[in-house]
N, C-alpha and C positions, 0 to 999 in steps of 0.2 A: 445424459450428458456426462458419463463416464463413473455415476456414482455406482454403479454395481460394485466395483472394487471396494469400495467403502464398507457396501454392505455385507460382502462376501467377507471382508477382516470382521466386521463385527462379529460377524456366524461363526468362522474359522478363528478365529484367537479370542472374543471376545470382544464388548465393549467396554476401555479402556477408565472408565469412571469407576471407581472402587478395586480395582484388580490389584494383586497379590504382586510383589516386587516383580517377581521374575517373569510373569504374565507381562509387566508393561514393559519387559526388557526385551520381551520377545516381540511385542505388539513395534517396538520403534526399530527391531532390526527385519521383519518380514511384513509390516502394513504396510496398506497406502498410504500416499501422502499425509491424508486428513488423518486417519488414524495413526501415524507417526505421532503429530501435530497433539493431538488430545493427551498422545500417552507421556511425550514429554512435558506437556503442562502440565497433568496427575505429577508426574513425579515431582515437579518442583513445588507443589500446592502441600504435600505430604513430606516430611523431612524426614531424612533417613534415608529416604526410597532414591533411586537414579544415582549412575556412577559418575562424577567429576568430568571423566573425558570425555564419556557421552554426551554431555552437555557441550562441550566443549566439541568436540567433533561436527557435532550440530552448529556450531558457527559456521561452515562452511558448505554445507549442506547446499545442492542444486534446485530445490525448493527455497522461496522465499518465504513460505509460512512454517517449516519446519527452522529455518533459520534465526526467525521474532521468535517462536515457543521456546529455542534453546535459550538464547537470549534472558527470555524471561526466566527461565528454570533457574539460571545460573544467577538472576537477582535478587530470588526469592532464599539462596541460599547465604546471598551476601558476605562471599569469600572473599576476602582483598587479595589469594590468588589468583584468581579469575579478574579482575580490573583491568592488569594490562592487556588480556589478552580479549576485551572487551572495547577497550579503548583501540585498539588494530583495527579491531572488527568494523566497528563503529566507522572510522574513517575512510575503511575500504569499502562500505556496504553502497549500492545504488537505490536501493530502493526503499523508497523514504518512511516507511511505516516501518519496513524493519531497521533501519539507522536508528528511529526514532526508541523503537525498544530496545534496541543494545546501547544506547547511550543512557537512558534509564537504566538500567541493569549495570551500564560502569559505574556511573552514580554512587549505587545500592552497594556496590564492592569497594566502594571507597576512593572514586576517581575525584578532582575535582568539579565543582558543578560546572567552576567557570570556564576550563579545560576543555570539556565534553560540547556544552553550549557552544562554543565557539565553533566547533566542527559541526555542528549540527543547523546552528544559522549559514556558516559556508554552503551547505549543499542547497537547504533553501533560496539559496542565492546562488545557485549556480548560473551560468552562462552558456549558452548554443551560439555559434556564429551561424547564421543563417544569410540568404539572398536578404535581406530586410536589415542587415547588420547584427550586435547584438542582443540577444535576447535571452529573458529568463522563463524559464517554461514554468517553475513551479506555482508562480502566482497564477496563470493559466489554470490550474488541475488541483486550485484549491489546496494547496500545499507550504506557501512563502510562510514569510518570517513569521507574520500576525497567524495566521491558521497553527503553527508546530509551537508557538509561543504558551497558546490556549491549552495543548495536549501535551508537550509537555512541563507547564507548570502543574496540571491534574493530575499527571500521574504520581507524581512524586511531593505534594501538599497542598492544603485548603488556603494558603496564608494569604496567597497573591502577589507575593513579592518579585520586585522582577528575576527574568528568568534567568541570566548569569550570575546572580548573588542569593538565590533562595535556599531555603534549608530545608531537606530532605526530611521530613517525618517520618517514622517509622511503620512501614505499610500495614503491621496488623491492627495500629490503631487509627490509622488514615480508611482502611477498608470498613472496618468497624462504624468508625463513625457515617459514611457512605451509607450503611446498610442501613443504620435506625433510623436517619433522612429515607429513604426510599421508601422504607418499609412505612413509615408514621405517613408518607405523601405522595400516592401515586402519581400526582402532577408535580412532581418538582424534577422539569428535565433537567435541572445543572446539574441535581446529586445522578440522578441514571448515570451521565456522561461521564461525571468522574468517578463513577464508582465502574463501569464500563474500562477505563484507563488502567484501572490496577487489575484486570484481565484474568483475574482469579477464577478457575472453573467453575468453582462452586456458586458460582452470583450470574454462572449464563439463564437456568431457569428461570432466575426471578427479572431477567433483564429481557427474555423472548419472550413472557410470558404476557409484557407489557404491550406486546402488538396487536392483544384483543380490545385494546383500550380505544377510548367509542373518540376521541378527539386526534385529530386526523394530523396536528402540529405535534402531537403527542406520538405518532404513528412514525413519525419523519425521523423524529429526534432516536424512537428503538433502534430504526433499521440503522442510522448513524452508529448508536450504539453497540451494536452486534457486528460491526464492523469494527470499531475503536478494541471493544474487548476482545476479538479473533478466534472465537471457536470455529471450527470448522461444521459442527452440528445446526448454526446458524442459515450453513446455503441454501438448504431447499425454501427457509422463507425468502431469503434473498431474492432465490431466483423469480419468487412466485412475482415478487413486487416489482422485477427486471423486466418481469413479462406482462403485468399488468395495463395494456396500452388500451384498455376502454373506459380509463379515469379522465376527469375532465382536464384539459391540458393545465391551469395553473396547480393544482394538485400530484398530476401523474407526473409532470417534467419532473416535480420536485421528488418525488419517490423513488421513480426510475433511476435521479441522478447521485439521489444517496446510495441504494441499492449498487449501482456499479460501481463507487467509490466503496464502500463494505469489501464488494468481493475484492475487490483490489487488495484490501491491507488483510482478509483471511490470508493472500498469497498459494492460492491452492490452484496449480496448472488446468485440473481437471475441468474446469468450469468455462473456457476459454472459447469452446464452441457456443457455450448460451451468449457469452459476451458480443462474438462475431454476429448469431442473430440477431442480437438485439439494434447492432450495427447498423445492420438492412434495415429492422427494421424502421430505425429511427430515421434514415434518411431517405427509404420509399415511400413515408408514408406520416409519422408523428412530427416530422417538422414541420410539416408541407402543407398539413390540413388548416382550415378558420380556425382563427384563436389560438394557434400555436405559436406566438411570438416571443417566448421564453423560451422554442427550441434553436432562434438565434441568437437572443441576446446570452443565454447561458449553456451552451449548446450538451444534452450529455454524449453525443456523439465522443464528444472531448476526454470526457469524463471515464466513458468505457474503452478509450484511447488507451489513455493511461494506464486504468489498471489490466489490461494488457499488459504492461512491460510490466506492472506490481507484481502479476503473478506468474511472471518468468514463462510467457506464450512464446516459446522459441520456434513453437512450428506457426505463427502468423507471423513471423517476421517479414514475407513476401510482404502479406498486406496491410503492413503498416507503412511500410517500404511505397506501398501505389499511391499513399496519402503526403508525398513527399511537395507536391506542385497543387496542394490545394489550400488556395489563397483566399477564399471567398464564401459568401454564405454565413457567415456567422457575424456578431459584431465582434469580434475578438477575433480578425483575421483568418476564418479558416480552421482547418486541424493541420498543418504542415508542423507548429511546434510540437503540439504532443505524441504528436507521432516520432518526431526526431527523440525526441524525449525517452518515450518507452523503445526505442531502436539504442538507443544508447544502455539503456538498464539491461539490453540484452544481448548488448554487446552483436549486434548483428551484422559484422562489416560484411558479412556473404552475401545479407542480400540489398548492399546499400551499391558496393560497388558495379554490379550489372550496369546500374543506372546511369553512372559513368558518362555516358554515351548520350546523355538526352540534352533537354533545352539549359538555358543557364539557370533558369530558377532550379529545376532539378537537381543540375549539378552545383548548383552552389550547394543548395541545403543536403544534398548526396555529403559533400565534401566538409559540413558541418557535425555531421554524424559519424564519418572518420574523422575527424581533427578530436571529437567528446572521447572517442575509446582510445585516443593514440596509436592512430597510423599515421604516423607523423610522414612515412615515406609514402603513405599514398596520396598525400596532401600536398606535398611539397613540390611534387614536377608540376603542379596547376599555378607554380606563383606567376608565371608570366603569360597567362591565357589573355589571350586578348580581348575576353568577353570582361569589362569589370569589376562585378558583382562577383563573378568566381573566382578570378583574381583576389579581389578585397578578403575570400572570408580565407583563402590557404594563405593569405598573408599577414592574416590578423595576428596581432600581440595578446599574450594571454591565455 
């Protein structure tokens, strides 16, 4: 699924965990993605190492998991240079696992908390005009205000205070403490989770290492895990647990669906073909079977929807584009939002407007996917269609 590249950088440059400054300078301008990804973490985990712009350059990076690594690098050096151009980032980014670390990382540079939160709850509250009127997708995909509340109050303090007025702690004693919990109690998934949040390299072992653990709630919480803290050495468990479909359905929905939520927020292209199998697989076969009834009410169809548009799948933009008219099948209406959803993180208006031409559900929710990127002219000749649902959403306010 495309990892040779992975492994051929590691052969060819090295793997990136201990390497010499100029080794990982070379590892983020000629790796893969994932090894981009690893080398810019090393360097922000080790101070001294990685140059200001690089990090910085790395904000805009066509990877969305090389984009959260710069992010982070640049928090862990905790420049007040780096703030505003953190806070930019932040408010332009779509994709929510990386918003969510470059608003941390403003944080850390010295933004303020309540400043950042406010852009950060914006996106979780974002709006889609759809044939159905509108709608927010990110409660859908596990993402609203209560799920980014949780991660990022974790990552940046233990205190619990609410999230527009909390006060940053100082990561290397917020980590610290993280590690003597984990370490003193292999069963305490809250500390894994937030110690998972402060995304530090050096704590991926002790955090994969928890997946041989014989309690299977324990089992759910890693693979979440290993997705919150973003290694990219992480996917091959990932994927193993993505393809996992001879578990019993209330167990395997739930694995599958953290699993393709992880890959999502690694943000790594290359995986985006396991993702589409697992597509198939879940709607030929794992919803459909006895006792599958948690592949409706929580569908991960949905779930590996999403992190499609997470990890910047610009060549499935067709086929997210074909799940634009499906209304049914799940209790949560369908996947027509997530799918607009991750078509908008991917900014796909090529392959929205084809569709142009179809029924009005199509073209409403076609026409809600330009109106999210701003084609405002492709939107605007549909105010007086005569079908009303298409009408309504190129007319909508907001």
């Amino acid at each position: 699924m495309g990892g040779w590249r992975d492994r051929i950088s590691d052969l060819v440059l090295g793997a990136p965990e201990n390497q010499k400054a100029e080794d990982l300078d070379r590892a983020v301008r000629r790796g893969s993605p994932a090894h981009k990804i690893r080398a810019l973490r090393q360097m922000g985990a080790r101070p001294g190492l990685g140059d200001h712009g690089c990090f910085v350059s790395g904000l805009s990076d066509p990877i969305p998991g090389v984009r959260r690594a710069a992010a982070w690098a640049l928090g862990q050096r905790a420049e007040s240079q780096s703030g505003e151009r953190l806070c930019a980032a932040t408010t332009a980014e779509r994709c929510d696992h990386v918003r969510l670390s470059m608003g941390v990382a403003a944080v850390r540079c010295g933004a303020e908390v309540s400043e950042i939160w406010a852009v950060l709850r914006s996106g979780a509250e974002r709006t889609l005009y759809t044939w159905y009127g509108p709608r927010q997708p990110a409660t859908v995909i596990g993402v609203g205000t209560g799920d980014l509340t949780l991660l990022w109050s974790s990552s940046l303090t233990a205190s619990g205070a609410s999230a527009d007025t909390l006060n940053p702690e100082a990561t290397s004693l917020l980590r610290e403490r993280l590690l003597t919990q984990c370490r003193a109690d292999r069963d305490d998934r809250q500390a894994l989770l937030d110690l998972a949040a402060q995304q530090h390299p050096d704590d991926w072992q002790l955090i994969h290492d928890r997946m041989t653990h014989q309690g299977r709630r324990m089992r759910h919480v890693v693979t979440e895990a290993l997705g919150i803290h973003g290694d990219p050495r992480s996917i091959p468990a990932l994927l193993s647990t993505l393809r996992a479909v001879d578990v019993d359905p209330g167990h395997g929905f739930a694995g599958r669906a953290r699993a393709a939520t992880a890959l999502g927020r690694i943000g790594v292209p290359r995986v985006a073909r396991a993702l589409v199998q697992a597509l198939e697989d879940e709607a030929l076969d794992h919803e459909g079977r006895p006792g599958a009834g948690l592949g409706v009410q929580n569908p991960v169809r949905a779930l590996i929807i999403a992190a499609l548009g997470e990890i910047g799948a610009d060549g499935q933009a067709d086929r997210l584009a074909s799940y634009l008219a499906d209304t049914s099948g799940t209790a949560r209406g369908g996947f027509y939002l997530p799918a607009m959803d991750a078509l908008w993180k991917l900014d796909a208006a090529h392959a929205v407007r084809p569709l142009l031409v179809g029924s009005e559900l199509v073209v409403a929710n076609a026409l809600g996917v330009l109106r999210a990127t701003g084609r405002d002219a492709d939107v605007s000749e549909w105010k007086d269609d005569p079908r009303p649902r298409v009408a309504a959403v190129a007319r909508a306010e907001g």
